[in-house]
VOKE-129437 format. One line per field, with one value per residue: x, y, z of N, C-alpha, C in turn. Coordinates in nm, 2 decimals. Example, Ala and Ser with C-alpha at 12.3 -4.5 7.8 and 13.67 -1.06 7.14 Angstrom:
! VOKE-129437
n_u	[1.32_1.28]
n_v	[-0.57_-0.22]
n_w	[0.78_0.71]
ca_u	[1.23_1.37]
ca_v	[-0.45_-0.11]
ca_w	[0.78_0.71]
c_u	[1.32_1.29]
c_v	[-0.33_0.00]
c_w	[0.78_0.79]
END
This chain:
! VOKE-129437
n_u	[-0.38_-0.27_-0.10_0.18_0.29_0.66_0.80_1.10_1.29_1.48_1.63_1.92_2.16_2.48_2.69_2.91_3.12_3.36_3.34_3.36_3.38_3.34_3.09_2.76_2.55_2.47_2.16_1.91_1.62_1.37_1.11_1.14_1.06_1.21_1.45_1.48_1.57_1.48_1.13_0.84_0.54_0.23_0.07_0.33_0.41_0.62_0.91_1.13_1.37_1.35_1.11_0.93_0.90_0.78_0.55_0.49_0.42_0.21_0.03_0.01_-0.17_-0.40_-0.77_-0.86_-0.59_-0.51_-0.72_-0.72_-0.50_-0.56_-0.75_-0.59_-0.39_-0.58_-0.69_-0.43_-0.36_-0.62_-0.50_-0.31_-0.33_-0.32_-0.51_-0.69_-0.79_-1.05_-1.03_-1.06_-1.09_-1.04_-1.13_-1.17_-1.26_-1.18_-1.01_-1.05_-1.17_-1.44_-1.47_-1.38_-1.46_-1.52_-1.59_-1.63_-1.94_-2.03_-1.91_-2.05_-2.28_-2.28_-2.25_-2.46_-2.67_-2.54_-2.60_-2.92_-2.95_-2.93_-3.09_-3.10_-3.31_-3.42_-3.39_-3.25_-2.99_-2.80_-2.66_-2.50_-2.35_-1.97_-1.78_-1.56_-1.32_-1.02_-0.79_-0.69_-0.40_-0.27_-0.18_-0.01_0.08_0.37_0.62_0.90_1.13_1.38_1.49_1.32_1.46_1.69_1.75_1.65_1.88_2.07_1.98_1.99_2.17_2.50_2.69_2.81_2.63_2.45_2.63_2.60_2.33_2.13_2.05_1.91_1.89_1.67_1.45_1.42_1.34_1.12_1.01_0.95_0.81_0.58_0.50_0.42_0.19_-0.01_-0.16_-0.41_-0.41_-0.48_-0.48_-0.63_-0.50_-0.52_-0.48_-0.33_-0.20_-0.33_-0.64_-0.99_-1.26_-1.55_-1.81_-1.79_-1.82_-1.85_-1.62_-1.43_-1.51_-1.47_-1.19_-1.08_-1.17_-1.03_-0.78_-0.82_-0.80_-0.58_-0.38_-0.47_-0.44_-0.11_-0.10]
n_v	[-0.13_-0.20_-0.49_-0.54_-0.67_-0.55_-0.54_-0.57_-0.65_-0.51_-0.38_-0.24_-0.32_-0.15_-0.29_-0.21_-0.28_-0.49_-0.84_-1.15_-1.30_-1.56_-1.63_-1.60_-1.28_-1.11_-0.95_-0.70_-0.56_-0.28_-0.13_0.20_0.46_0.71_0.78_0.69_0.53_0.44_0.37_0.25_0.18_0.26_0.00_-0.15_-0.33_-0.17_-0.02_0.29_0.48_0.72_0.92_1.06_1.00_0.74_0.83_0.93_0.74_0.61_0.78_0.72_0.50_0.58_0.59_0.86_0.95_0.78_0.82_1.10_1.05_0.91_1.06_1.26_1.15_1.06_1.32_1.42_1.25_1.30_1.59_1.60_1.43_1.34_1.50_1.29_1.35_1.20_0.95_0.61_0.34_0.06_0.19_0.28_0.37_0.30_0.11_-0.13_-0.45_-0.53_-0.28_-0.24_-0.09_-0.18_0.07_0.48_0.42_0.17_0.18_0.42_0.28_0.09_0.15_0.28_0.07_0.02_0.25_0.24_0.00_0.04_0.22_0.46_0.71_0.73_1.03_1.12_0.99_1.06_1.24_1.15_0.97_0.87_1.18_1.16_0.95_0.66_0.63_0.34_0.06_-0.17_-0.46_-0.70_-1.10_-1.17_-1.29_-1.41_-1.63_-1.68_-1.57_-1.68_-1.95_-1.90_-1.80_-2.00_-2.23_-2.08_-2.09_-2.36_-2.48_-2.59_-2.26_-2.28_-2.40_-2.29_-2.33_-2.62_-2.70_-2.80_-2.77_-2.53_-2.31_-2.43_-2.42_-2.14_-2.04_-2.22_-2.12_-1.82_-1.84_-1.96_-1.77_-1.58_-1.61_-1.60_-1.37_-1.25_-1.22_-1.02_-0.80_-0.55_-0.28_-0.01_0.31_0.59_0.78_0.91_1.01_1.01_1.26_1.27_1.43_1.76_1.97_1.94_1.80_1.98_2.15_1.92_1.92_2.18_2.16_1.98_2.06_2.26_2.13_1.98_2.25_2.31_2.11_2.13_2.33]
n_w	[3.81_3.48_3.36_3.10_2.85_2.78_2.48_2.38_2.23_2.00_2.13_2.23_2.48_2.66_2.80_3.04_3.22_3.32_3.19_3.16_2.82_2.77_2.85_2.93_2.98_3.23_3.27_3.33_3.29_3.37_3.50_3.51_3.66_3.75_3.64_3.36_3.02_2.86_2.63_2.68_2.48_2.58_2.51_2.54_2.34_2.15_2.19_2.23_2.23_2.31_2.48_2.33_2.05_2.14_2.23_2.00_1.84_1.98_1.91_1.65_1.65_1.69_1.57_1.47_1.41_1.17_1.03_0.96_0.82_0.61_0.49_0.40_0.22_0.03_-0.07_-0.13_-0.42_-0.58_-0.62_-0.73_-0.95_-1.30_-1.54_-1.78_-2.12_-2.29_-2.20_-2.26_-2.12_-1.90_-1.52_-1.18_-0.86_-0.61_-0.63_-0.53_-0.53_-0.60_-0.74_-0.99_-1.36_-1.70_-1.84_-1.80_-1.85_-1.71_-1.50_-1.39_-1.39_-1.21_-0.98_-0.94_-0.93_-0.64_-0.48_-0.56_-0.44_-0.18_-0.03_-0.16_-0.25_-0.63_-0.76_-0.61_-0.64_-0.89_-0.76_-0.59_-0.75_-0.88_-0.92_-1.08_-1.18_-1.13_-1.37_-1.54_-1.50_-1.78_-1.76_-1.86_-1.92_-1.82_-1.69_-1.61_-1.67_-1.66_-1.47_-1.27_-1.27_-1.25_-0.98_-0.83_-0.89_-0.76_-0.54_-0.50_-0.59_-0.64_-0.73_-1.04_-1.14_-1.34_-1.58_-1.64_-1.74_-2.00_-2.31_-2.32_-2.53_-2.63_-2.46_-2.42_-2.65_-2.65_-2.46_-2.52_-2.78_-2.65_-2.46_-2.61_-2.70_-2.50_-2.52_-2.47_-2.21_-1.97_-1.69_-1.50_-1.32_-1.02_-1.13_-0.95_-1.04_-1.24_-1.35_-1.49_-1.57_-1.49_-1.39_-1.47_-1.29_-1.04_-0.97_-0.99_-0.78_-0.56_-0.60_-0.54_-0.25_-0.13_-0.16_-0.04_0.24_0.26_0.28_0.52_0.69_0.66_0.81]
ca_u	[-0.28_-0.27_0.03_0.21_0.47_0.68_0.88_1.24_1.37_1.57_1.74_2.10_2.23_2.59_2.78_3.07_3.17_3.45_3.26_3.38_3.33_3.29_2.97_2.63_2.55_2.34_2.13_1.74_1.59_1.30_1.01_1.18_0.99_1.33_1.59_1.43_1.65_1.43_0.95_0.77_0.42_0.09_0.08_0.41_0.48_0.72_1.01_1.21_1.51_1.25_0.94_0.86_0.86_0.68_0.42_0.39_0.37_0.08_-0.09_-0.06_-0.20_-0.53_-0.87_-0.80_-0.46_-0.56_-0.87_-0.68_-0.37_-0.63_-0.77_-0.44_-0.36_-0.69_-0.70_-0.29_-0.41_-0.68_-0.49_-0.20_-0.34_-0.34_-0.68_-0.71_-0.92_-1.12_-1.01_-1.21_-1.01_-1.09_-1.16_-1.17_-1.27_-1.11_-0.90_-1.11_-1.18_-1.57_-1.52_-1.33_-1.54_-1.41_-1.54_-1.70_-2.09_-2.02_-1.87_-2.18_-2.41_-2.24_-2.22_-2.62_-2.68_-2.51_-2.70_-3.04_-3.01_-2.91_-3.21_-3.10_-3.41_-3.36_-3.37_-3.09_-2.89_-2.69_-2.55_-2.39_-2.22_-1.88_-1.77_-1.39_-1.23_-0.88_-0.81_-0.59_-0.30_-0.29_-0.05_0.00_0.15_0.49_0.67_1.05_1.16_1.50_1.47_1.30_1.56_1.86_1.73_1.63_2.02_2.11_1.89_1.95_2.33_2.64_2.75_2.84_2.52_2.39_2.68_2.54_2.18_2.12_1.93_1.90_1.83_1.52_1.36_1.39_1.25_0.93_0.92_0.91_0.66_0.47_0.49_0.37_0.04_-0.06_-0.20_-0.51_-0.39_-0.41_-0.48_-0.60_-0.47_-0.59_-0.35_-0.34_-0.20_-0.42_-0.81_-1.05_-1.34_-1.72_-1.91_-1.67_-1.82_-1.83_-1.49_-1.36_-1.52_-1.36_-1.00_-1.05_-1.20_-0.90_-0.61_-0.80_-0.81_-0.43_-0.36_-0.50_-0.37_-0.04_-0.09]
ca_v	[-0.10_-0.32_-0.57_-0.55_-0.72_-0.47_-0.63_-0.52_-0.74_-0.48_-0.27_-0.27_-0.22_-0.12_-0.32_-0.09_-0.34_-0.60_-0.95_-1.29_-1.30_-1.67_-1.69_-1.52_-1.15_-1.11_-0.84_-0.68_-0.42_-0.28_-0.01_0.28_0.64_0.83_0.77_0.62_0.57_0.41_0.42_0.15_0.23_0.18_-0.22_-0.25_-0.36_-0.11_0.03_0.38_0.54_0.89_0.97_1.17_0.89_0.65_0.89_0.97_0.59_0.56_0.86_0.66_0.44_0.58_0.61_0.95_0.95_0.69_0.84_1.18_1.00_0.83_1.17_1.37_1.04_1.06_1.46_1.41_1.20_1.39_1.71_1.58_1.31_1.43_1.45_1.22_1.35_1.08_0.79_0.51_0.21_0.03_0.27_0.25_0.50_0.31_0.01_-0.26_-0.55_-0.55_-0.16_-0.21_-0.16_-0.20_0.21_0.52_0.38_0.06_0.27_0.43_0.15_0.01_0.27_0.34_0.00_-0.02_0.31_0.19_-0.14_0.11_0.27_0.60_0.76_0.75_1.13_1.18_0.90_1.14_1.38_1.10_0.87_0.93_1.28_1.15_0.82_0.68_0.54_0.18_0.04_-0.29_-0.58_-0.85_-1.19_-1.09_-1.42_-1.39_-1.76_-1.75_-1.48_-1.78_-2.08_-1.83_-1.79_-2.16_-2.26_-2.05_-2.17_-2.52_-2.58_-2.47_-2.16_-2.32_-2.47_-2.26_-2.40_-2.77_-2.71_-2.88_-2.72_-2.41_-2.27_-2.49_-2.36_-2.00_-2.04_-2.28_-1.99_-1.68_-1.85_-2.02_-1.65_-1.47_-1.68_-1.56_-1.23_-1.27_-1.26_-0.89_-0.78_-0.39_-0.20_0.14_0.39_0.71_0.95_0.97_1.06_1.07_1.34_1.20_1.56_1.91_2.10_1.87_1.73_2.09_2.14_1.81_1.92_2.28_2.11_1.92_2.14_2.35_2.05_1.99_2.33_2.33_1.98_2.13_2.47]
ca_w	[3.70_3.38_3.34_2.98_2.83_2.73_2.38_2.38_2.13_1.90_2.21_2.27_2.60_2.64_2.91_3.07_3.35_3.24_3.22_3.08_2.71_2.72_2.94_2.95_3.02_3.37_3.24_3.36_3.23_3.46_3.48_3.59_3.61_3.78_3.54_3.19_2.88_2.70_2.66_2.60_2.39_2.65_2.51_2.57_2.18_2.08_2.28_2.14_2.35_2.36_2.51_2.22_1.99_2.24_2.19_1.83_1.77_1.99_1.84_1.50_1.63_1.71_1.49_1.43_1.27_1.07_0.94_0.89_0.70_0.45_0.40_0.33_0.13_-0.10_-0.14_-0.25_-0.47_-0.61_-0.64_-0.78_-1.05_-1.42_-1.61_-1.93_-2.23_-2.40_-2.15_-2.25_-2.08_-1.74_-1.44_-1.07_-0.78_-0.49_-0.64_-0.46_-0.63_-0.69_-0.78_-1.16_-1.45_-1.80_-1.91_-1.74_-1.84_-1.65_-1.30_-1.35_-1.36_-1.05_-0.86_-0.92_-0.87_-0.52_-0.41_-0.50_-0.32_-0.02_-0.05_-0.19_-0.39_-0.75_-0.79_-0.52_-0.68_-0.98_-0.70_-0.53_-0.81_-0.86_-1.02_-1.16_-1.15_-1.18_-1.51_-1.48_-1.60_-1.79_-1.77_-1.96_-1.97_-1.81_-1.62_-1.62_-1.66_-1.65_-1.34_-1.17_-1.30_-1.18_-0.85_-0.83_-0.88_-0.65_-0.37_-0.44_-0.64_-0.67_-0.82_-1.16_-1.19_-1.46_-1.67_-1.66_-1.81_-2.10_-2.45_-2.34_-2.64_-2.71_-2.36_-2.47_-2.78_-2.66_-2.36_-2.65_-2.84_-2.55_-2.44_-2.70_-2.74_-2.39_-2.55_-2.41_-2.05_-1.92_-1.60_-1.51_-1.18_-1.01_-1.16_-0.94_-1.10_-1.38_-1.35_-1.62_-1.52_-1.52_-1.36_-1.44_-1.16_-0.92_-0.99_-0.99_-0.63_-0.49_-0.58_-0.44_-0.10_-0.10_-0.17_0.12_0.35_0.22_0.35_0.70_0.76_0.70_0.88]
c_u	[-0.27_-0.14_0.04_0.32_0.53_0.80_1.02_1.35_1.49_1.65_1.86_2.14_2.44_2.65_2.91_3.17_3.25_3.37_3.35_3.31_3.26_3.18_2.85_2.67_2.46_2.29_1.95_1.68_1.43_1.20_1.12_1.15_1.11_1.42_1.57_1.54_1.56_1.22_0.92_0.63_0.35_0.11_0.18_0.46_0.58_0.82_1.12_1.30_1.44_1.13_0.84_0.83_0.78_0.53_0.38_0.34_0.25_-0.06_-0.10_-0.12_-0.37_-0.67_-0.87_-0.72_-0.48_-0.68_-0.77_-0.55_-0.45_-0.66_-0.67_-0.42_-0.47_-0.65_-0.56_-0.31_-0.46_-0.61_-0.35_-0.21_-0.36_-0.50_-0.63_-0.81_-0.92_-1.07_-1.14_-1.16_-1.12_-1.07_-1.23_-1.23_-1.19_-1.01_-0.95_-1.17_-1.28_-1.63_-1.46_-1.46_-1.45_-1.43_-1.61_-1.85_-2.09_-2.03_-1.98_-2.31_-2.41_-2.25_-2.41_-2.67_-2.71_-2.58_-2.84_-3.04_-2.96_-3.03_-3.23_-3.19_-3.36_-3.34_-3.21_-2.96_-2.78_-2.58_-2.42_-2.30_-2.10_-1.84_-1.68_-1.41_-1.08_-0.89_-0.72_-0.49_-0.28_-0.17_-0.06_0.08_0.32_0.61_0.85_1.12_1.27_1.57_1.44_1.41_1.68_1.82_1.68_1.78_2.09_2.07_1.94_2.08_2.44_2.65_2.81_2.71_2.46_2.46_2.65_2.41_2.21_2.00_1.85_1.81_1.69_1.47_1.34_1.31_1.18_0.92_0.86_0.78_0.55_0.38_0.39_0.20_-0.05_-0.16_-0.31_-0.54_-0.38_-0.50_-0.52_-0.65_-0.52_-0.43_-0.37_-0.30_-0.29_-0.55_-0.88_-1.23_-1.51_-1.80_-1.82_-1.72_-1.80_-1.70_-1.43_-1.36_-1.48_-1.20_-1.03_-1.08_-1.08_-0.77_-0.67_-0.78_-0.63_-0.37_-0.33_-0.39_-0.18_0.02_-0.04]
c_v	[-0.22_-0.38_-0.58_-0.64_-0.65_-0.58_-0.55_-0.59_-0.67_-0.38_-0.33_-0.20_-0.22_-0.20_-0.26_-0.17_-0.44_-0.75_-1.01_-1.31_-1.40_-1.76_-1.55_-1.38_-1.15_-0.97_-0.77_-0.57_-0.42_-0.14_0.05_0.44_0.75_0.87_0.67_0.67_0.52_0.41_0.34_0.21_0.18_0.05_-0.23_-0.33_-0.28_-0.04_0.14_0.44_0.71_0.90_1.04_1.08_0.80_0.71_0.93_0.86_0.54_0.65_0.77_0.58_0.43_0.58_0.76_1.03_0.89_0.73_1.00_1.17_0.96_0.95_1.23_1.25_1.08_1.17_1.48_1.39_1.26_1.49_1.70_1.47_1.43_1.39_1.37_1.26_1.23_0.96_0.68_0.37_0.22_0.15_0.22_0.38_0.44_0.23_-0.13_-0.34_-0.60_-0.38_-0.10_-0.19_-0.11_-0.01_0.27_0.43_0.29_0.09_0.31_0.37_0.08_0.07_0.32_0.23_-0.03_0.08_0.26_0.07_-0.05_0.19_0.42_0.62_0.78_0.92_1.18_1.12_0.99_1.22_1.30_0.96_1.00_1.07_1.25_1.05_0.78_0.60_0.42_0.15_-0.05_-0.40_-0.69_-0.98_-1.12_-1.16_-1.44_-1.54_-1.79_-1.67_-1.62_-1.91_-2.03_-1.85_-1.92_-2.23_-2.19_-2.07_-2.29_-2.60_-2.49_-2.33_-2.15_-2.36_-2.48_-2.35_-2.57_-2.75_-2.75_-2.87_-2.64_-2.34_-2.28_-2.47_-2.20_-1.98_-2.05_-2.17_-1.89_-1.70_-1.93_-1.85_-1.54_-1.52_-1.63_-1.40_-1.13_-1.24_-1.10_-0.89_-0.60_-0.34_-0.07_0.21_0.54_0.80_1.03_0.98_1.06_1.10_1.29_1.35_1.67_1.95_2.00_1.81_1.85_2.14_2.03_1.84_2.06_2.27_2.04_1.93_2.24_2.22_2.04_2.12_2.37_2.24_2.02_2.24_2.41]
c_w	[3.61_3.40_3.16_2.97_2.72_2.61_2.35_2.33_2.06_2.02_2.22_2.37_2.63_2.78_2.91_3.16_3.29_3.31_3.10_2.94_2.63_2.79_2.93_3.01_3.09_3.28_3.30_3.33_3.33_3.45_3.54_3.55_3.70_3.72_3.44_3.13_2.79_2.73_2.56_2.57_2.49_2.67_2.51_2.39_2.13_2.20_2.17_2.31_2.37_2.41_2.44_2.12_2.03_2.24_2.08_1.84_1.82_1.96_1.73_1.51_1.70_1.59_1.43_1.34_1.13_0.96_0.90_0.78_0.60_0.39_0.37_0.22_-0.01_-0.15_-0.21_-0.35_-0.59_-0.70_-0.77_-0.97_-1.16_-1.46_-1.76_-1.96_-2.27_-2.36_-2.22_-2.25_-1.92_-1.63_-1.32_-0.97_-0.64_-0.50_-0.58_-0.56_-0.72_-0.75_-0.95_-1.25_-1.59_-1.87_-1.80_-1.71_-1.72_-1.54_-1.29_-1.31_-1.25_-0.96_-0.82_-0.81_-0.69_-0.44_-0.41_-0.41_-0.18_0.02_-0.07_-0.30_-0.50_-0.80_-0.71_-0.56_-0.78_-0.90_-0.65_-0.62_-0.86_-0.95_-1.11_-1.09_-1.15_-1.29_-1.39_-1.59_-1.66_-1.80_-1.80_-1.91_-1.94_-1.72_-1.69_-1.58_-1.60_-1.56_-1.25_-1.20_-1.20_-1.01_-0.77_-0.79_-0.75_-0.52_-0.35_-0.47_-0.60_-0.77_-0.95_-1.19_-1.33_-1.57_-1.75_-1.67_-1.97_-2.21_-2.43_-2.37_-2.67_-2.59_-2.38_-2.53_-2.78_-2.59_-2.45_-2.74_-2.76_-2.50_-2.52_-2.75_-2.62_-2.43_-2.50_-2.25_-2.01_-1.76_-1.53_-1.32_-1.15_-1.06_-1.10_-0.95_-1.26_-1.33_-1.49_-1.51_-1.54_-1.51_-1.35_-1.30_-1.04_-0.89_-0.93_-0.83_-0.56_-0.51_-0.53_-0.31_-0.05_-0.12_-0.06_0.24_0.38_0.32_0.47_0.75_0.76_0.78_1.03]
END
């Protein structure tokens, strides 16, 4: 039989018996398969007051759930995201960091790219780059100064603090126009609710594969 250490940090046990309020609580908590109140997970890391919980938590935490939550996650995704006509901003297919490119052409060139060095033949290569992408969203230059000063004083003075700063004014001002010169500074994220469509049919067949997968998964 394995030995665990079961972690029982967040339980609360109810003492009923009158004890001294100004000394320690004798207490032990102990396996017990006749009369359980509470089920610790396999490893012993999580502890729930059900046996029914004690077991979802270690379903989720198999290879299985995990691979079936990403798929209901993607095909959501998918089914749910709008189409953009005539996107022609940055675009992503998974959000990972060497898979941005700034338009479709680009995704495509990368995406060939990383097939042939795989050694997929160049004729088989069109079927498998992507059909749709997600567009992205961009952000700019966006640093809340006087968000970080407030929260600074309060960490570190009194509660009047703000009132004792000194020319203000002329920190706003350089920020606004320090600010505004930054224009240059954007940044572009996966945005999934939007899509813009690279192959119709094949697009069209990935969201009906995945509003039936959707389906089952919740039959």
């Amino acid at each position: 039989m394995t030995e665990i250490q079961a972690n029982c940090q967040f339980i609360t046990v109810k003492v009923t018996c009158k004890h001294d309020v100004t000394k320690p609580v004798p207490l032990r908590l102990k396996r017990d398969t006749k009369n359980p109140n509470l089920w610790a997970t396999g490893d012993g890391k999580r502890v729930f007051n059900s046996e029914e919980w004690a077991l979802k938590s270690m379903e989720m935490d198999t290879p299985e759930y995990k691979e079936n939550s990403r798929k209901r996650i993607e095909a959501s995704r998918l089914v749910r995201a709008e189409v953009v006509e005539n996107y022609t901003g940055w675009v992503t297919t998974t959000g990972d960091e060497d898979d941005y490119a700034a338009d479709v052409a680009e995704l495509l060139e990368k995406h060939g790219d990383n097939l042939a060095w795989a050694g997929v033949p160049i004729d088989d290569i069109p079927a498998q780059l992507p059909a749709w992408a997600f567009c992205c969203r961009e952000d700019g230059f966006d640093f809340d100064l006087e968000d970080v000063i407030d929260n600074y004083l309060s960490d570190n003075h009194h509660e009047d603090a703000r009132d004792w700063l000194v020319d203000q004014k002329e920190l706003w001002d350089f920020w606004a126009a320090w600010s505004a010169k930054q224009s240059k500074l954007t940044s572009y994220f996966i945005d999934t609710q939007r899509i813009v469509v690279i192959d119709r049919a094949r697009y069209e067949a990935e969201v009906a594969a995945a509003r039936e997968y959707l389906a089952e998964a919740s039959s």
